[in-house]
C-alpha positions in Angstrom: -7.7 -11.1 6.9 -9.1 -10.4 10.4 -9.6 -7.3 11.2 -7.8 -7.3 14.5 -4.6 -8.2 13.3 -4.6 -5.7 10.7 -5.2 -2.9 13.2 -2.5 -4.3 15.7 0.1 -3.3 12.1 -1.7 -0.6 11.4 -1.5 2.8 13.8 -3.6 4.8 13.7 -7.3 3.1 13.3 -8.4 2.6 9.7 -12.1 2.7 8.0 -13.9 0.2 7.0 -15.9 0.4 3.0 -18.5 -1.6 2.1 -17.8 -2.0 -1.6 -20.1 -2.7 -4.7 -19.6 -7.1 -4.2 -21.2 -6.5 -0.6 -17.5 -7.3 1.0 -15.7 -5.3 3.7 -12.5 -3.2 2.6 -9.9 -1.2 4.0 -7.7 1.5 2.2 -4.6 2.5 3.3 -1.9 4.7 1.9 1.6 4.1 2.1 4.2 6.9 1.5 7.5 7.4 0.9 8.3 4.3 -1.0 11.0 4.3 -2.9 12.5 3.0 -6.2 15.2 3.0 -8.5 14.4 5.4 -11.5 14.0 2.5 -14.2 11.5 -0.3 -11.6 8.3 -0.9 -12.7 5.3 0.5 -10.7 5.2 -3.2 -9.0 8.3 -3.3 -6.9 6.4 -0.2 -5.1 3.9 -2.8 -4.4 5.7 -5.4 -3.2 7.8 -2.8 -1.1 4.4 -1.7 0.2 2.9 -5.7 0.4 6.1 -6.3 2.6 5.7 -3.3 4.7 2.5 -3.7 6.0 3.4 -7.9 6.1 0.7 -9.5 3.8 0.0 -12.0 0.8 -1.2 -11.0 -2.7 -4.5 -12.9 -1.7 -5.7 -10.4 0.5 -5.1 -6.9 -1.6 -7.9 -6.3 -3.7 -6.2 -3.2 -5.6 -3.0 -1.4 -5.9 -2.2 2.0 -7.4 -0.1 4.9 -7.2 -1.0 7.9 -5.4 1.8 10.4 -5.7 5.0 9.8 -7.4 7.9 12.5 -7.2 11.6 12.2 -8.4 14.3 12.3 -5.0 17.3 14.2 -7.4 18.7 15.2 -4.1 21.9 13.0 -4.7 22.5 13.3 -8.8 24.5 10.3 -8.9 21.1 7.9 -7.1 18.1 9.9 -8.3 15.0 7.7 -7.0 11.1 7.4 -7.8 9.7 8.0 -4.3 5.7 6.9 -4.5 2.9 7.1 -2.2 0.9 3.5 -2.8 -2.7 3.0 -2.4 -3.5 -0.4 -1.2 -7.0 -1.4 -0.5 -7.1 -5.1 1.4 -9.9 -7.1 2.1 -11.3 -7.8 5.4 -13.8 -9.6 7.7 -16.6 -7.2 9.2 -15.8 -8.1 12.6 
């Protein structure tokens, strides 16, 4: 993914990583994602995939950050997560 167009969805700037394979990265942390109590860690990811408006082909990783239980309303407790998504980019 070009680097342009990811900083025109992302606000504010981002860094740039240089990982171990010699290609450019870019991690980003999504928060307050949330999920019904029984989903698997992977609709997080495909909330966060949608959210930021790209393919499977360009994240490199995925993982959870934070996770916390919303109980606020007993009869809809939620998972609310914070998702770490590192995406590969061009240097430019």
């Amino acid at each position: 993914m070009k680097l342009d167009v990811m900083q025109d969805r992302l606000n504010p700037p981002f860094r740039r990583f240089l990982c171990e394979k010699g290609e450019m990265l870019v991690a980003i942390i999504l928060t307050g994602i949330c999920t019904e109590l029984d989903d698997p860690f992977e609709k997080a990811v495909q909330t966060a995939k949608k959210q930021l408006k790209i393919g499977t082909k360009d994240v490199l990783s995925a993982y959870p950050v934070k996770s916390s239980i919303d109980a606020r309303h007993p009869e809809k407790i939620k998972l609310v997560y914070s998702v770490g998504i590192e995406l590969a980019c061009d240097e430019e």
